[in-house]
Backbone bond lengths (Angstrom), bond angles and torsions (degrees), N, CA, C in turn:
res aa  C-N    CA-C-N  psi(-1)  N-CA   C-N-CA  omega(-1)  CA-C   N-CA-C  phi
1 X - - - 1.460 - - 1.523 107.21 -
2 X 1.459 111.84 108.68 1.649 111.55 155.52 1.532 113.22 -12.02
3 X 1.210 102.46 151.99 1.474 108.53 -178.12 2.066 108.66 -143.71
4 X 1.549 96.83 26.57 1.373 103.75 170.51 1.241 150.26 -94.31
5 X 1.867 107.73 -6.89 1.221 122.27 132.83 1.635 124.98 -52.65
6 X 1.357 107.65 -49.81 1.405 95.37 175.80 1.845 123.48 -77.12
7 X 1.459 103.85 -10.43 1.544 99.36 169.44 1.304 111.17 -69.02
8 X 1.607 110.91 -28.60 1.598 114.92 -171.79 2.035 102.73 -65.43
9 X 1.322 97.24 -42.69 1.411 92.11 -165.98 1.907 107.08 -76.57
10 X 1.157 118.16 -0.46 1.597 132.74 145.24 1.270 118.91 -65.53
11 X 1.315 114.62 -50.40 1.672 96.75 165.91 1.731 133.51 -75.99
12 X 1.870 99.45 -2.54 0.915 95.45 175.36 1.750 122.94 -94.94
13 X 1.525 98.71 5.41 1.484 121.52 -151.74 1.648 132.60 49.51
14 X 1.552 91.49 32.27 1.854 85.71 176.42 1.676 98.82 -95.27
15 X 1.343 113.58 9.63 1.461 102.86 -172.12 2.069 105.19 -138.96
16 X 0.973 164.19 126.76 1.234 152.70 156.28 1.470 113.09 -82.63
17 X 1.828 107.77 150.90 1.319 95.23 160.64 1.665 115.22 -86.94
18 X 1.266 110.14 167.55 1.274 109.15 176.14 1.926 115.22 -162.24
19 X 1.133 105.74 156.05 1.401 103.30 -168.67 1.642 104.39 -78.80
20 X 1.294 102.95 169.77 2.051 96.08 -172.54 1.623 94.19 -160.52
21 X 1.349 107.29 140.59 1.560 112.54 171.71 0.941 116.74 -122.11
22 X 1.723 126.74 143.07 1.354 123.33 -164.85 2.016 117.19 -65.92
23 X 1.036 112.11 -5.10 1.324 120.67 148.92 1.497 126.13 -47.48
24 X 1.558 101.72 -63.75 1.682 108.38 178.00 1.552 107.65 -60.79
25 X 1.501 115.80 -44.91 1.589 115.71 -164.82 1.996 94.12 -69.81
26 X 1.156 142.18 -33.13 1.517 157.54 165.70 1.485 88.17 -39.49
27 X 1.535 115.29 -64.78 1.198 97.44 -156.31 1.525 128.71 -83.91
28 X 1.584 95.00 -7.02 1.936 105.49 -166.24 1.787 71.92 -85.28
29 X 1.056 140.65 -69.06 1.580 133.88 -157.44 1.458 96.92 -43.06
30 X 1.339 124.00 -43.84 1.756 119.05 -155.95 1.636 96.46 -64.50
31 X 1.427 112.24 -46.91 1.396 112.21 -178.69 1.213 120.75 -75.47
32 X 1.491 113.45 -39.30 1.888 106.68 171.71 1.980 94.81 -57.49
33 X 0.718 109.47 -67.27 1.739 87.38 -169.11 0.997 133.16 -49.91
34 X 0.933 114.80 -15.65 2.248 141.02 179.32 1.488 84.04 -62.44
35 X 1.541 124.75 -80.00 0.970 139.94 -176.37 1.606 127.17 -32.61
36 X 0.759 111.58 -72.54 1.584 144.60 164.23 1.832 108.28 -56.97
37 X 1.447 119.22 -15.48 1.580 108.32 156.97 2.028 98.20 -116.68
38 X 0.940 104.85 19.28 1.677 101.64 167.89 1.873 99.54 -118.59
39 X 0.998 109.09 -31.33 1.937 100.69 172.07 1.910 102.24 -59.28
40 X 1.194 119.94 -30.89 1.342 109.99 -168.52 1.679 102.55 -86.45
41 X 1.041 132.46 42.92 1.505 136.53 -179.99 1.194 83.45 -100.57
42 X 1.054 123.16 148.92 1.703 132.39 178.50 1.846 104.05 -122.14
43 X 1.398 108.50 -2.20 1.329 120.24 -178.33 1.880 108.26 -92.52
44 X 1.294 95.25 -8.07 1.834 94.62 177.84 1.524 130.95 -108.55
45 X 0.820 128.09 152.38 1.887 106.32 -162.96 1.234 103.92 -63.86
46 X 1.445 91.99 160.32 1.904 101.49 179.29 1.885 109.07 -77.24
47 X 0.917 108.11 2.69 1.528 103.41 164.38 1.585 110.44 -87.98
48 X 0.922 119.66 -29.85 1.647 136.89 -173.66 1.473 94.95 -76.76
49 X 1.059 115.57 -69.90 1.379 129.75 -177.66 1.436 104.88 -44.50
50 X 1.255 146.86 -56.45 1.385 165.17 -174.40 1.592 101.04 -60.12
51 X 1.651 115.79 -48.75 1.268 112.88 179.79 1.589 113.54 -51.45
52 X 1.275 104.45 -50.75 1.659 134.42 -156.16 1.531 115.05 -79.66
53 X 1.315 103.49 -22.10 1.488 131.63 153.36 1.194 121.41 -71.26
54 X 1.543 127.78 -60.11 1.548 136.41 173.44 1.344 106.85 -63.24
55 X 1.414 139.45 -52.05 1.039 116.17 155.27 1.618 162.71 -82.16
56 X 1.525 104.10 25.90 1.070 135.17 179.41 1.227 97.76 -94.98
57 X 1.090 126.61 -45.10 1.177 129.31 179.77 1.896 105.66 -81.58
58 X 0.829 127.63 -35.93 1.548 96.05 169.74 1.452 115.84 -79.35
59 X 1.464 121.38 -44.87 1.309 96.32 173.80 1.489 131.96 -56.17
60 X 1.420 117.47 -19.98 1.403 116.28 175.01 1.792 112.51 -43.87
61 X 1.971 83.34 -56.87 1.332 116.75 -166.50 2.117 102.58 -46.73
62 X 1.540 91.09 -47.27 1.775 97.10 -163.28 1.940 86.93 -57.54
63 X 1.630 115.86 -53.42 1.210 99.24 -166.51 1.610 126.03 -50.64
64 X 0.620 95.53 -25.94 1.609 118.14 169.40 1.467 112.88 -45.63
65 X 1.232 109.56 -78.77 1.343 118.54 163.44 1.572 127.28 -56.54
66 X 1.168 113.41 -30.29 1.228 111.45 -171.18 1.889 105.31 -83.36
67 X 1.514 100.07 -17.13 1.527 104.75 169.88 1.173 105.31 -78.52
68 X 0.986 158.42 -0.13 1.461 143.69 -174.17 1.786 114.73 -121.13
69 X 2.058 89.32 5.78 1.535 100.05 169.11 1.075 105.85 81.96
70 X 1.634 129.31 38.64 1.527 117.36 178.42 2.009 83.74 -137.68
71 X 1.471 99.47 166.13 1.406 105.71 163.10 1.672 113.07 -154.85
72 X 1.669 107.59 162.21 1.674 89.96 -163.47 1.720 84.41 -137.62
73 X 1.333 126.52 148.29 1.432 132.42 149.27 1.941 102.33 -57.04
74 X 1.185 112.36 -64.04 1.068 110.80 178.97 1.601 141.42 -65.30
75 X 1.523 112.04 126.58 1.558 128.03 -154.62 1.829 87.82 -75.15
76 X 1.002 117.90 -52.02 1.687 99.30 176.83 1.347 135.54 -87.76
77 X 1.426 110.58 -6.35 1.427 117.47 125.80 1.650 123.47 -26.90
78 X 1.193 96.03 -80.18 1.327 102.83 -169.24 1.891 121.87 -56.75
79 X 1.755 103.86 -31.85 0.909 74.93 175.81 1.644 115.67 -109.02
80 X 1.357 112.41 21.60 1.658 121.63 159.74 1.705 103.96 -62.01
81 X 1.345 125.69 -41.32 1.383 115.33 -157.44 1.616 94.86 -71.66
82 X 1.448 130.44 -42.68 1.028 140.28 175.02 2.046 110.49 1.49
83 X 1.094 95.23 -51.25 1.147 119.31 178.09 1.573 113.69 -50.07
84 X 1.166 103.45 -54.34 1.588 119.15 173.01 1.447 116.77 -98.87
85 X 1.052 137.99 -33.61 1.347 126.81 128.44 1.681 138.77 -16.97
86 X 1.347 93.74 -69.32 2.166 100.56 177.92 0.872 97.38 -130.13
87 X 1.172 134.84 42.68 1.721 121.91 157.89 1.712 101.19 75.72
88 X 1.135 135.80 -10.96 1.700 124.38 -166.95 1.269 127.36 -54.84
89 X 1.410 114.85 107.73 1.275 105.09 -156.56 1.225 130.18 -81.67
90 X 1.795 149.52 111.85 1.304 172.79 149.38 1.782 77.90 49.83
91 X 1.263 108.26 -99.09 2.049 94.52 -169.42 1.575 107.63 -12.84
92 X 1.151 115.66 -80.93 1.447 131.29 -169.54 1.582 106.78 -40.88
93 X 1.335 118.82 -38.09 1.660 116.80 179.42 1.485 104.89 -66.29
94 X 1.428 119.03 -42.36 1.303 126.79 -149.89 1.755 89.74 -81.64
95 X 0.746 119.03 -16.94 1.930 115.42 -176.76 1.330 85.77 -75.55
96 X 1.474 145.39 -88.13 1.004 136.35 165.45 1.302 134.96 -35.60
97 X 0.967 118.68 3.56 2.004 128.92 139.33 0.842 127.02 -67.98
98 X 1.566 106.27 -61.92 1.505 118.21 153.56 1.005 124.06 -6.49
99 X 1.558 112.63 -92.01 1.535 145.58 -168.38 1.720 110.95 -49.45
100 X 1.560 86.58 -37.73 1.772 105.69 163.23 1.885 121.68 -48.19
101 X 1.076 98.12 -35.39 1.624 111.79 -153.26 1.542 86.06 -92.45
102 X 1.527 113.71 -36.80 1.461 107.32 -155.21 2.044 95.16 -87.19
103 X 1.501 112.85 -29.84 1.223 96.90 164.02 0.982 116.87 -79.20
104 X 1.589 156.69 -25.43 1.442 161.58 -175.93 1.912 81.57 -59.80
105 X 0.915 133.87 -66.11 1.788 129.67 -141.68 1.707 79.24 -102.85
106 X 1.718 158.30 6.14 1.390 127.30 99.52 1.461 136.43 -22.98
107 X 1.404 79.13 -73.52 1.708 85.44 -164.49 1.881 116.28 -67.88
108 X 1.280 109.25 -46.63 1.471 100.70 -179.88 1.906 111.69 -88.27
109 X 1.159 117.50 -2.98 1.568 116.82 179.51 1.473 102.32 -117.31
110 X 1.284 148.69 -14.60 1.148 167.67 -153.40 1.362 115.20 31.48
111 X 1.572 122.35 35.80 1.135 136.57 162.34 1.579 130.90 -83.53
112 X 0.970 130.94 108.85 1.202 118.43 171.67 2.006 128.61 -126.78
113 X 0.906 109.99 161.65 1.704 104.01 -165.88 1.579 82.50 -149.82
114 X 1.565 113.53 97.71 1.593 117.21 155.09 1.505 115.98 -69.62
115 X 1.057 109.51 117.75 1.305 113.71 173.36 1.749 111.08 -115.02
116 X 1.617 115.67 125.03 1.219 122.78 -136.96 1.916 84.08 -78.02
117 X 1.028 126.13 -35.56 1.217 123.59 -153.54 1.996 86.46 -70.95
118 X 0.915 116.83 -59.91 1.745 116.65 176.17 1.595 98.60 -24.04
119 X 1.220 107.98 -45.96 1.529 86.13 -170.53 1.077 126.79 -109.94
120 X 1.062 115.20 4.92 1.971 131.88 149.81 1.522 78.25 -55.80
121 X 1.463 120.07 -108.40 0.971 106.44 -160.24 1.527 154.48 -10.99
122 X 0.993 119.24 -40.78 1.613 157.43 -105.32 2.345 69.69 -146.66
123 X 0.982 118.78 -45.46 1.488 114.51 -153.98 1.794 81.87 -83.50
124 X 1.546 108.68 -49.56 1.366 108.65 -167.22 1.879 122.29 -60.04
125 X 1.329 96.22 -26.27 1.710 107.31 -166.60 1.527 96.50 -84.72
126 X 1.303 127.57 -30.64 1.744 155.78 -160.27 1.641 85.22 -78.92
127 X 1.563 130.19 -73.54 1.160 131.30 -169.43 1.927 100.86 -61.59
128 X 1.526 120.77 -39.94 1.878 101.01 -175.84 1.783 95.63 -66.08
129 X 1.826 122.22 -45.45 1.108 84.12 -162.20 1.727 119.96 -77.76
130 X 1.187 110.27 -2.83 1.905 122.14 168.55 1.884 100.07 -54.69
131 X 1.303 106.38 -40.06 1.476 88.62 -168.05 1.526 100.02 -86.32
132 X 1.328 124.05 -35.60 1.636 111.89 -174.19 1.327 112.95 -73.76
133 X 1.307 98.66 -36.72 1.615 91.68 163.58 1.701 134.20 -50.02
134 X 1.422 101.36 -45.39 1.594 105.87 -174.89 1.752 105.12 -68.29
């Protein structure tokens, strides 16, 4: 996969290159999956669940990126490149935009509204990028 969208977003600095060892990429997968088979407990609140979900999905997402030798401060960065990274296709990014927006207006407004279908979702897009990733 071309990698000239993401050179572009290097010159724009939302992305750096950076060196990566198959150790680090071992370990962001060991934890995105930790994550991502503890969000599917149906015994834990759906805020918990939502956490454990959203971030399963970015670290998947960062490993992703960080395999192809790029790295980003930014969580929707990272998981926009997704796209150019594993193939994920624009629907599938945008669930994880989503999920983005709804933790961004958590964490800095301290509002939140779980909505169960977000994280069905959010579980389903989490498991394609777990498999393209691995």
């Amino acid at each position: 996969m071309g990698h000239d969208n993401l050179d572009n977003l290097v010159k724009t600095r939302q992305l750096q290159v950076g060196e990566v060892t198959v150790t680090e990429i071992q370990k962001l997968i060991a934890r995105g999956l930790k994550k991502l088979k503890d969000c599917k407990r149906e015994d834990l609140d759906p805020e918990s669940r939502f956490d454990l979900v959203y971030s399963a999905g970015h670290v998947l997402s960062l490993a992703a990126l960080r395999h192809t030798g790029y790295r980003s401060e930014s969580r929707y960065i990272v998981f926009q490149c997704t796209q150019h990274t594993i193939g994920l296709e624009p629907a599938h990014w945008r669930v994880l935009d989503d999920a983005h927006r709804v933790r961004n207006i958590a964490e800095y407004e301290g509002d939140i509204i779980i909505d169960e279908q977000l994280i069905a979702a959010m579980i389903r897009v989490v498991d394609i990028v777990a498999e393209r990733v691995q």
